[in-house]
C-alpha positions as CSV (number, residue, x, y, z in Angstrom):
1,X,0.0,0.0,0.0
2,X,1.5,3.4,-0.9
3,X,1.8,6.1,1.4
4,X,-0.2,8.3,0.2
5,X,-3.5,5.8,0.2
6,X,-2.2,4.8,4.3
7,X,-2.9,8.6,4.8
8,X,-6.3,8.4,3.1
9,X,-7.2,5.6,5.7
10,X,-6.0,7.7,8.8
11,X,-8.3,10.7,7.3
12,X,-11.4,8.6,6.7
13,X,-10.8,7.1,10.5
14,X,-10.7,10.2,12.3
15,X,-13.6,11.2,10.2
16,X,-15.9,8.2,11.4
17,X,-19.0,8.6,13.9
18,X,-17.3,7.3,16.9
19,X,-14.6,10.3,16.5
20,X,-17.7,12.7,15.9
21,X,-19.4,11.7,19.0
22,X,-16.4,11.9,20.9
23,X,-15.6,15.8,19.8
24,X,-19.1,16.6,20.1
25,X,-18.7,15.3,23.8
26,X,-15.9,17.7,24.8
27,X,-17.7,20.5,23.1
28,X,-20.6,19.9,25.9
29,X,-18.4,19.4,29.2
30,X,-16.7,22.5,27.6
31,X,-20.0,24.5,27.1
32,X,-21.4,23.2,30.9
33,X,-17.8,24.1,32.2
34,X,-18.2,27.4,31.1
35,X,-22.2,27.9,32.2
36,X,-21.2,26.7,35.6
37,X,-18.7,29.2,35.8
38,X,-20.9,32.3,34.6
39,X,-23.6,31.1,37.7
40,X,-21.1,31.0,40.4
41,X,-19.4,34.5,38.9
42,X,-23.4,35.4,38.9
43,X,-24.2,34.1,42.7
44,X,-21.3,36.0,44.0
45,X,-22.2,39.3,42.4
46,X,-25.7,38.6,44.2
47,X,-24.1,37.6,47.4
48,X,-22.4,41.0,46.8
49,X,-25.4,42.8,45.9
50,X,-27.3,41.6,49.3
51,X,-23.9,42.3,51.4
52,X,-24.2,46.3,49.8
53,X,-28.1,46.3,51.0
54,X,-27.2,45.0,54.1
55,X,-24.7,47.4,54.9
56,X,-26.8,50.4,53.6
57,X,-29.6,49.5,55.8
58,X,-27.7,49.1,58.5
59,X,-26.3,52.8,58.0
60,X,-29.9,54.0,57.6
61,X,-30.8,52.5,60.9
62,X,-27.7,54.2,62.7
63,X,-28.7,57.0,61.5
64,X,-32.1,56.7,62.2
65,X,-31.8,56.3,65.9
66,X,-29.0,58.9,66.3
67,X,-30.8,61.7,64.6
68,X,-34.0,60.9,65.2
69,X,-36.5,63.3,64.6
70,X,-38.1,64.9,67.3
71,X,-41.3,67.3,67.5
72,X,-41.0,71.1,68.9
73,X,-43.5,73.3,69.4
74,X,-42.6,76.6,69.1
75,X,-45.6,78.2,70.3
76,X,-46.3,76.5,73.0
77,X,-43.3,74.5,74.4
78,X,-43.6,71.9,76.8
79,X,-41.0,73.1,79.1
80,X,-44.2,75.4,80.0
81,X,-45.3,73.1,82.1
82,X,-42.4,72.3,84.1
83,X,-42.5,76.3,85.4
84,X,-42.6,77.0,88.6
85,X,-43.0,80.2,90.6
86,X,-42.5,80.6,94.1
87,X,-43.7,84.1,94.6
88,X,-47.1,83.5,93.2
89,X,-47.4,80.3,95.4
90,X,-47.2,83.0,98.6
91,X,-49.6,85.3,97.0
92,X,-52.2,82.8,96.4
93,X,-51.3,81.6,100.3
94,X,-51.9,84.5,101.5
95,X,-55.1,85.2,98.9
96,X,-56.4,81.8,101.2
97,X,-55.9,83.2,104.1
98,X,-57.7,86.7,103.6
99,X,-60.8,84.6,101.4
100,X,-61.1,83.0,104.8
101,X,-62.4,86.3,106.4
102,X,-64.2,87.8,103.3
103,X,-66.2,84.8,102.9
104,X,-66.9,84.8,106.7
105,X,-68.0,88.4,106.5
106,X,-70.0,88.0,103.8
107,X,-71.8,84.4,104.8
108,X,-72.3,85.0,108.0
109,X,-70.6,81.4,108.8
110,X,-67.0,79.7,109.9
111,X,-65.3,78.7,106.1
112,X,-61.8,76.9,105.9
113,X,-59.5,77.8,102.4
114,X,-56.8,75.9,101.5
115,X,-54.9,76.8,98.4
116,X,-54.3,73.3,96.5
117,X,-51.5,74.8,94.0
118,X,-50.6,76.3,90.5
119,X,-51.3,73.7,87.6
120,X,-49.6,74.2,84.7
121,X,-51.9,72.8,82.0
122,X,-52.9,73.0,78.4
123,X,-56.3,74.7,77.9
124,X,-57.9,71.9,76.7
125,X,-56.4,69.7,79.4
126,X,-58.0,71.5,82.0
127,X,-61.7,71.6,80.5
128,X,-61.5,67.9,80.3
129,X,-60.9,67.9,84.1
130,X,-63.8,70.3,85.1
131,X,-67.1,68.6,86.3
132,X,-69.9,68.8,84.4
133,X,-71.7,71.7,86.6
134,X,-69.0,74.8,87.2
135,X,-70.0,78.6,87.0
136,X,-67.3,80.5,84.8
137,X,-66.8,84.1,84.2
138,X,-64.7,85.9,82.2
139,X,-62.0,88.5,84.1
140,X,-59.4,90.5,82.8
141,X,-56.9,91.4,85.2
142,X,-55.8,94.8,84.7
143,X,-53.2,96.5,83.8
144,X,-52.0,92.4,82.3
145,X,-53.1,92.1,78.9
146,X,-55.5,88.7,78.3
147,X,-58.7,87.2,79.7
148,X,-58.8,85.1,82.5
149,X,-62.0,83.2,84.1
150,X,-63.4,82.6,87.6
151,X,-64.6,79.1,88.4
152,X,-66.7,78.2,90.9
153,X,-67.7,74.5,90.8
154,X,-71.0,74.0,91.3
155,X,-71.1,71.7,94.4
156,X,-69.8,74.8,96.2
157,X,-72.6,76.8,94.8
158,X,-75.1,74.5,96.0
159,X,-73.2,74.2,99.6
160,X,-73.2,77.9,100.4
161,X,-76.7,78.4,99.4
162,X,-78.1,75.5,101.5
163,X,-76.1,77.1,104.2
164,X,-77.0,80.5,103.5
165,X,-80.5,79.6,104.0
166,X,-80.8,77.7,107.2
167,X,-79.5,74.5,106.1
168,X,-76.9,72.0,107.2
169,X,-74.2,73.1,104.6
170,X,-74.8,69.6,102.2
171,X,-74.8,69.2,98.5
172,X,-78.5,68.5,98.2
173,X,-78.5,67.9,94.2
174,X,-75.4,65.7,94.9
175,X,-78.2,62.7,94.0
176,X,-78.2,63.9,90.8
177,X,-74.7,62.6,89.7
178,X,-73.3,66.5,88.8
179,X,-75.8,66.8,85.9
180,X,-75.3,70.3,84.3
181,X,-78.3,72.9,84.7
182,X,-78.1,76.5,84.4
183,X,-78.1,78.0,87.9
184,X,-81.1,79.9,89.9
185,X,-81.1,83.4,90.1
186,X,-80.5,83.4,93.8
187,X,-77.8,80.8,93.0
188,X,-76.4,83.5,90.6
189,X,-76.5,86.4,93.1
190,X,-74.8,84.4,95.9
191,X,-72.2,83.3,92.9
192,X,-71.8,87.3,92.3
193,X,-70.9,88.1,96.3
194,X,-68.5,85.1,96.1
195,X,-66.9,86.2,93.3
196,X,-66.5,90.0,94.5
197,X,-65.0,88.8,98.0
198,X,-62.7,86.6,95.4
199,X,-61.7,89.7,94.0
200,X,-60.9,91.8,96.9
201,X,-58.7,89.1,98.2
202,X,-57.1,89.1,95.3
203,X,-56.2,92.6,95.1
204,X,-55.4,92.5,98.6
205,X,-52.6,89.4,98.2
206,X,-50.7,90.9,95.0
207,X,-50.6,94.6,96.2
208,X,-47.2,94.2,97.4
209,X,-46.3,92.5,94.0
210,X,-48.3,94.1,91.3
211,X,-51.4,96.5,91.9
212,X,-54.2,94.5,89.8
213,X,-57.6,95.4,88.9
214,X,-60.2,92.7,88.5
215,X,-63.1,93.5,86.4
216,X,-65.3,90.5,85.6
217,X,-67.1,90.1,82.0
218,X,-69.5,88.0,80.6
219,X,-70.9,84.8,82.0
220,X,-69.0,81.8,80.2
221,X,-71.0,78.6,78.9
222,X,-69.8,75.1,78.8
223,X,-69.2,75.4,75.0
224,X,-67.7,78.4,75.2
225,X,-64.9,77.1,77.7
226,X,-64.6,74.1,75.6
227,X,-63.8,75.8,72.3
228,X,-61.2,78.5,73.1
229,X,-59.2,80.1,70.0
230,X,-56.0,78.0,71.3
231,X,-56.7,75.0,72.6
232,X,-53.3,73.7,73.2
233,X,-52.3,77.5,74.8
234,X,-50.7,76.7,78.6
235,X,-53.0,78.3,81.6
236,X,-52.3,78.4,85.2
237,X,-55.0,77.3,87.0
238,X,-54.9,78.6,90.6
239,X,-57.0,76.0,92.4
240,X,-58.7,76.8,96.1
241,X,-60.8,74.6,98.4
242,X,-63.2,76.3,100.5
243,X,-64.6,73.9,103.0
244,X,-67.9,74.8,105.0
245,X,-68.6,74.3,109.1
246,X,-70.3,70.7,107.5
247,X,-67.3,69.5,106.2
248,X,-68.6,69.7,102.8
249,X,-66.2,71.5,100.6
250,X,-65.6,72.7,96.9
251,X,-63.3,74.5,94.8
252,X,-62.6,78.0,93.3
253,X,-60.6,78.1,90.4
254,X,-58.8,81.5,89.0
255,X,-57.5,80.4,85.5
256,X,-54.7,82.4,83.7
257,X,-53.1,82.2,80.8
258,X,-49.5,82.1,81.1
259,X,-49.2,84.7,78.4
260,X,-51.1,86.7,80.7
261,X,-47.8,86.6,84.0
262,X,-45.3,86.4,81.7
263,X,-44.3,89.8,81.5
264,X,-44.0,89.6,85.3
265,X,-42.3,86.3,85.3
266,X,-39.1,87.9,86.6
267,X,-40.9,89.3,89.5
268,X,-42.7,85.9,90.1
269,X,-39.8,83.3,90.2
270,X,-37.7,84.7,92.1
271,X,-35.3,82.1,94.5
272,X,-37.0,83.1,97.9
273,X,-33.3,80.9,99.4
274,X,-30.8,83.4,97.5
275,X,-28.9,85.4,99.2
276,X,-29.2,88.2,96.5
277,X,-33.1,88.3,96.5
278,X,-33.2,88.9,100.1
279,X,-31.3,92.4,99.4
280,X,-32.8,95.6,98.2
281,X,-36.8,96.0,97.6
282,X,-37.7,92.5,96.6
283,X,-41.2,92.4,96.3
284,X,-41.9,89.0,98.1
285,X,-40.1,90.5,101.6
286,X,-42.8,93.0,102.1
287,X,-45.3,89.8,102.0
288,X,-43.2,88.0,104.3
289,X,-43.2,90.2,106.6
290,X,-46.8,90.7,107.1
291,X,-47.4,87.3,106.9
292,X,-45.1,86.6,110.3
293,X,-46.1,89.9,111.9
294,X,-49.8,88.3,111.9
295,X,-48.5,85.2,113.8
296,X,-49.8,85.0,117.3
297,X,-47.8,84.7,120.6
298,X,-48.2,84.1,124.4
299,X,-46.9,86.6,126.7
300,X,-45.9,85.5,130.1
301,X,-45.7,87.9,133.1
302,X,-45.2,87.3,137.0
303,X,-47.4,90.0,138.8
304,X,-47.3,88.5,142.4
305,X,-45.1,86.0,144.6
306,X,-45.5,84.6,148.0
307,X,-43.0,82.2,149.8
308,X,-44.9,79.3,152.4
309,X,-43.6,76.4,154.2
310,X,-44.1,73.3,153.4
311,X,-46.3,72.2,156.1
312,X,-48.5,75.7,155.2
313,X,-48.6,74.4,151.4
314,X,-49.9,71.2,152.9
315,X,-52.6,73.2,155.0
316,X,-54.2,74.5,152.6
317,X,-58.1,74.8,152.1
318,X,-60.5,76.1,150.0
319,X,-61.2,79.4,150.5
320,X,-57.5,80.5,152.4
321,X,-55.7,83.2,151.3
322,X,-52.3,83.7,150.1
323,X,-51.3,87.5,150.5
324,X,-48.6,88.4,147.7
325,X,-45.8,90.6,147.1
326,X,-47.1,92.3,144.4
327,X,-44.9,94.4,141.6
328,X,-45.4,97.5,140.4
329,X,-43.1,97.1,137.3
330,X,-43.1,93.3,135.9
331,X,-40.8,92.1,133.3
332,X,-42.8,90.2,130.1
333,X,-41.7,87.6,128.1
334,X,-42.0,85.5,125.1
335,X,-41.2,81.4,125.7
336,X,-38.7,82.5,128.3
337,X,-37.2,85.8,126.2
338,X,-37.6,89.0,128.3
339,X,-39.4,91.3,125.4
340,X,-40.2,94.1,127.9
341,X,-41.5,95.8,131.3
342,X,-44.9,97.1,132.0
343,X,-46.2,98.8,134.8
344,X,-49.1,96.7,136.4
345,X,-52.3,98.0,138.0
346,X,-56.2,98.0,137.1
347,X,-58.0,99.1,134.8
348,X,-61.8,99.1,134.7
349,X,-62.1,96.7,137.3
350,X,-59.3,94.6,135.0
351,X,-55.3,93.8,135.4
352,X,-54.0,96.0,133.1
353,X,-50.1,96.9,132.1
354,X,-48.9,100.2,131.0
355,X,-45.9,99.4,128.7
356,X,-42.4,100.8,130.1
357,X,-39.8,100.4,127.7
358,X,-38.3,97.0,125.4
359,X,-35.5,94.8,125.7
360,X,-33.1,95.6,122.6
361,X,-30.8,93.4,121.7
């Protein structure tokens, strides 16, 4: 066989099926070879991907909760609320104190006042806590600019006229589970002498702070307090108990804006423990001082003395007598602190002592 017909044999070999098959073979590990590696090249671009996301919304969260966004209201800021003012907690003491004797006057009966604090509220908060049967009037206090209202819950109404009348002092609609009803005209006349001994006591418990003026307006209905222009606008509500000889008792409420005191805030917060505030005409020191000069005390004085035995100590009956040494000038004291001397002698068929001179430190 010549060569050239042994390399036309090799050709037709390689060209038979079983070499097709074989090349066709490869081609397809070749081709899955190379899909296998785009989906692993495509899984880690996605494992990628989710690692990015990850990390971005981890970031977001950080961020989130570091500078989160918080609500401030500009016109009427919470920190309202948190005020407090020491001055105008001894006024409206001492506004209890003089309602006591105003009322008294006026009622012809024994009253007990005790001043319950300031409440800093939002408007609408303090509606909500009103019950349902209240007389409100409008006041403006003058020279402060803004409308206040006096309010009288009714249950105190309804106390002082029963008293006023003859009666025991009790709530007698109290069976009626504080339904709203629009008051009497008696009610509203003894509502109108209540509210002007208010007023006087009033004036009477800032006039060493700030001279005021009350001057009450219109009568103010339920609706009316429950849809004010501001509804969120912090008030002060002064709240006083009054409590009857019955033991029955209600409350007076003077309700200011906080609008209305804040140009006299300076004046009203003053640190009654600093140092500096005690110095100069503080306005709270005139208060303070009327307030203790009112306190009562019990003077002690030794008019007579008499020295006996023992056995003549014993001896004694009813009806002996024990003459005495008496003073003409007698030395009087306070818990044991020599204040000053008196000359003693009678007056009117009385002891009497005719002051001498005091003991200055």
């Amino acid at each position: 066989m010549s060569e050239q017909d042994q390399h036309d044999d090799q050709r037709s070999a390689d060209d038979s099926p079983g070499n097709d098959a074989t090349d066709t073979a490869d081609a397809a590990d070749a081709a899955d070879a190379a899909d296998a590696a785009d989906v692993a090249d495509a899984a880690d671009v996605a494992d990628v991907a989710d690692v990015a996301d990850a990390a971005d919304a981890a970031d977001v969260a950080d961020a989130t909760g570091a500078h989160a966004v918080a609500r401030f209201d500009f016109v009427y800021p919470d920190h309202r609320l948190q005020s407090r003012l020491p001055v105008l907690e001894l006024i409206n003491e001492r506004l209890a104190r003089t309602l006591v004797s105003n009322l008294g006057r006026t009622f012809h009966q024994p009253f007990a006042v005790s001043f319950l604090g300031n409440h800093f509220e939002k408007h609408a908060d303090y509606v909500a806590s009103l019950p349902q049967s209240v007389s409100a009037t409008q006041v403006s206090l003058e020279p402060l600019n803004g409308k206040a209202y006096l309010c009288i819950a009714g249950k105190l109404v309804h106390l002082l006229v029963d008293s006023y009348f003859g009666g025991r002092g009790l709530d007698i609609e109290a069976g009626e589970g504080g339904i709203s009803r629009d008051f009497s005209p008696t009610e509203k006349r003894l509502v109108a002498r209540c509210r002007d001994e208010f007023a006087a006591s009033l004036v009477s418990a800032w006039q060493q702070v700030h001279v005021l003026k009350p001057v009450y307006g219109n009568d103010l209905t339920r609706l009316e307090l429950e849809s004010p222009a501001n509804p969120a606008a912090v008030v002060i509500s002064h709240r006083f108990e009054v409590t009857l000889a019955s033991g029955q008792s209600g409350e007076i409420h003077l309700v200011t804006p906080y609008s209305m005191l804040e140009p006299i805030r300076t004046q009203l917060c003053r640190d009654l423990g600093n140092d500096q505030s005690r110095k100069g005409t503080n306005s709270w020191q005139p208060l303070f001082l009327q307030s203790v000069a009112s306190a009562e005390v019990e003077l002690e004085a030794v008019v007579g003395e008499a020295s006996v035995s023992l056995q003549q100590l014993l001896d004694l009956q009813e009806g002996d007598f024990i003459p005495l040494a008496q003073r003409r000038m007698v030395s009087f004291s306070v818990e044991g602190l020599p204040l000053f001397d008196a000359e003693v002698g009678v007056s009117n068929g009385m002891a009497a002592a005719t002051f001498n001179h005091w003991y200055r430190p």
